[in-house]
VOGU-3710 file (C-alpha; in Angstrom, 3 decimals, decimal comma):
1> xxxxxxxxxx> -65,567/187,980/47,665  -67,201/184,960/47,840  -67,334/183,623/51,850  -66,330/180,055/52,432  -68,751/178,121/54,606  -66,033/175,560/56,499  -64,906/179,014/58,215  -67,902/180,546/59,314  -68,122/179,860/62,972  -72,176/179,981/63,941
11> xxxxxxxxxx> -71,725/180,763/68,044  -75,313/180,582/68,569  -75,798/177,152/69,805  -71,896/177,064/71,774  -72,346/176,981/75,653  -70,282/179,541/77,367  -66,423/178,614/77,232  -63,896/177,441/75,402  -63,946/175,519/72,130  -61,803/174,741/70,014
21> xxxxxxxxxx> -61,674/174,155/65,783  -59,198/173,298/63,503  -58,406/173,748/59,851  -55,788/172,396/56,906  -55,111/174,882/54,594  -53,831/174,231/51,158  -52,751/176,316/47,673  -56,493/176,177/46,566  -57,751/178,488/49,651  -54,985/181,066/48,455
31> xxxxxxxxxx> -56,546/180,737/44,935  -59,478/181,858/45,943  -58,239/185,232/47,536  -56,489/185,438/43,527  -53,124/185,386/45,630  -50,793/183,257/43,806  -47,263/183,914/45,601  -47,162/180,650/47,256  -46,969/177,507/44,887  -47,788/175,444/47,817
41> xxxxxxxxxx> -48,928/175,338/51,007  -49,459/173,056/53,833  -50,257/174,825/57,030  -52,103/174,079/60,165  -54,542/176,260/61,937  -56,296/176,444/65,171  -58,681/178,591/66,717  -59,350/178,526/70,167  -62,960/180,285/70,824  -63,675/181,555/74,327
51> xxxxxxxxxx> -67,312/182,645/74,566  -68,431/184,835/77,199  -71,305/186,603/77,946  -70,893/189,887/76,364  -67,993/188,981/74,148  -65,835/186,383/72,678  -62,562/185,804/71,984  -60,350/184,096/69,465  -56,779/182,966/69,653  -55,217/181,582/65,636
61> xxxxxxxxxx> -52,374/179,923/66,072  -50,738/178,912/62,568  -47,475/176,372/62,158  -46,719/174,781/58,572  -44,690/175,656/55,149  -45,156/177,525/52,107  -43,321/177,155/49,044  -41,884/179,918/47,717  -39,190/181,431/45,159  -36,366/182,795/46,721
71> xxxxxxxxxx> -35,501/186,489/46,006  -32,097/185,682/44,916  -31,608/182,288/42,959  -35,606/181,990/41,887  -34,892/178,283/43,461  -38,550/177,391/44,866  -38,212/176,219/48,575  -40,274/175,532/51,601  -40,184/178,174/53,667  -41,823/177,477/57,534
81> xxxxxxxxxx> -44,431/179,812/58,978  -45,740/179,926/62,548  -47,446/183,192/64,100  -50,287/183,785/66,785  -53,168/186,528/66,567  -55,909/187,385/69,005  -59,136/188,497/67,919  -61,798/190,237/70,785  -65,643/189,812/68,499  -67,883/192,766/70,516
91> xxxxxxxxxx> -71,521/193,523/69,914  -72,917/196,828/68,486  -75,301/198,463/66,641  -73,188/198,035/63,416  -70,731/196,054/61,712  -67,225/197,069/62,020  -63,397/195,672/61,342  -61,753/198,661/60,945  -59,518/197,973/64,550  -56,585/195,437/64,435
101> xxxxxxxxxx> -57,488/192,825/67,163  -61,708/193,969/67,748  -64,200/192,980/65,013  -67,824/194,650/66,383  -70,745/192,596/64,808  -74,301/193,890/64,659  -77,102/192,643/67,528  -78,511/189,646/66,235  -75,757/188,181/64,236  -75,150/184,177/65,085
111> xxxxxxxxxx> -72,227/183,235/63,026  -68,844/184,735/62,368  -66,270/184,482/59,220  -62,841/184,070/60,218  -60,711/183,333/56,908  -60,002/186,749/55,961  -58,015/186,822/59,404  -56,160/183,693/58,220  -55,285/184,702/55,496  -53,883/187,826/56,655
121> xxxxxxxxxx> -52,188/185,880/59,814  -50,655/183,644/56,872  -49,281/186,163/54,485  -47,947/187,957/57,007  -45,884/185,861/58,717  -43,771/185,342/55,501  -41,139/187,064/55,403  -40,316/189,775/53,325  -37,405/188,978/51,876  -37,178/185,345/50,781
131> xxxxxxxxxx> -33,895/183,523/50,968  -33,374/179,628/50,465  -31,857/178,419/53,343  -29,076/176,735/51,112  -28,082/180,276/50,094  -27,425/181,453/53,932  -25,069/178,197/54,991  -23,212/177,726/51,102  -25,016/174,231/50,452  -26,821/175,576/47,353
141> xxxxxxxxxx> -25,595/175,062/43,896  -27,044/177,061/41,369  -26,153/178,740/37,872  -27,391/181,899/39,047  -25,424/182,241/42,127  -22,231/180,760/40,247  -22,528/184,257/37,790  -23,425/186,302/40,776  -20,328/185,013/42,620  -18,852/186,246/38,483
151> xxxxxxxxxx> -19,969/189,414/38,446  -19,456/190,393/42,296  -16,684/192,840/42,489  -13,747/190,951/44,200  -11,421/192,942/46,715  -8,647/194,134/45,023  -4,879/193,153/45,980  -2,942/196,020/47,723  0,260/196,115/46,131  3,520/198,063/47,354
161> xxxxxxxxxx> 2,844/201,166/45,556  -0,288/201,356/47,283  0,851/200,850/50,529  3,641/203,539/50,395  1,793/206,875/50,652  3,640/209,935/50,081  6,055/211,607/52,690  4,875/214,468/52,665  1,653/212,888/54,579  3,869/211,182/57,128
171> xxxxxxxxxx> 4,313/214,737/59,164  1,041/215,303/58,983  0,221/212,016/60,802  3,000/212,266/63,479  0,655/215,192/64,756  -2,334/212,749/65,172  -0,168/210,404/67,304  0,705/213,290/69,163  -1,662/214,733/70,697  -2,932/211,674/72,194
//
């Protein structure tokens, strides 16, 4: 995968402390990870960098929307998405991202890429299950949840002959009521 340049972070020339950098991300950085889930996206990202001298560390914070379809009508809708992440970037003798929160770049290196991590950060803050918000409070009219509401299986009536049980059960049941 190709790297894209506005978020490669060169830490070279930063003075020791914070900094901080900001990014507005749209549908076309999703098309370039081939992930085409959202059919929109307006999000805001910031990194805060804290350099130190042996190590730095990164804070994303994300807040925005994503449009999405929703699981049950197929309704698109804008569905909000905030998370945090904290990144530690150490120094070794070889690259290495295999640990949640530590990335471990070689001696030598002067620039890091961060949009793998927010991209991941994005994704995952969507939830798994996608329901329009007019489908949770009833405001939503749709054809397809007009034949759900069809097809659901309604309660059934309990008539009189259902409510009478035999006799024979009625002795039975005086011995649970008394025992207690």
């Amino acid at each position: 995968m190709k790297l894209l340049k506005e978020f490669t972070i060169q830490f070279i020339g930063l003075k020791l402390g914070k900094h901080e950098f900001e990014y507005q991300i749209g549908p076309e950085f999703f098309k370039h990870f081939e992930y085409d889930d959202f059919n929109d996206a307006n999000i805001k990202v910031k990194v805060l960098l804290e350099k130190k001298t042996t190590l730095m560390e990164l804070h994303f914070e994300i807040s925005g929307t994503v449009n999405v379809y929703c699981d049950v009508t197929n309704e698109p809708y804008d569905q909000p998405v905030q998370n945090e992440f904290d990144l530690v970037v150490k120094f070794g003798d070889e690259y290495n991202d295999e640990e949640i929160d530590l990335l471990i770049l070689p001696h030598g290196e002067y620039e890091v890429n961060i949009q793998q991590y927010i991209y991941e950060i994005i994704v995952l803050s969507v939830p798994s299950k996608r329901i329009h918000p007019g489908v949770e409070d009833g405001t939503l009219k749709s054809d397809i949840l007009d034949k759900l509401d069809e097809l659901s299986p309604k309660e059934k009536e309990i008539t009189k002959d259902q409510e009478d049980t035999d006799p024979r059960w009625n002795t039975l049941k005086k011995l649970l009521t008394d025992n207690k």
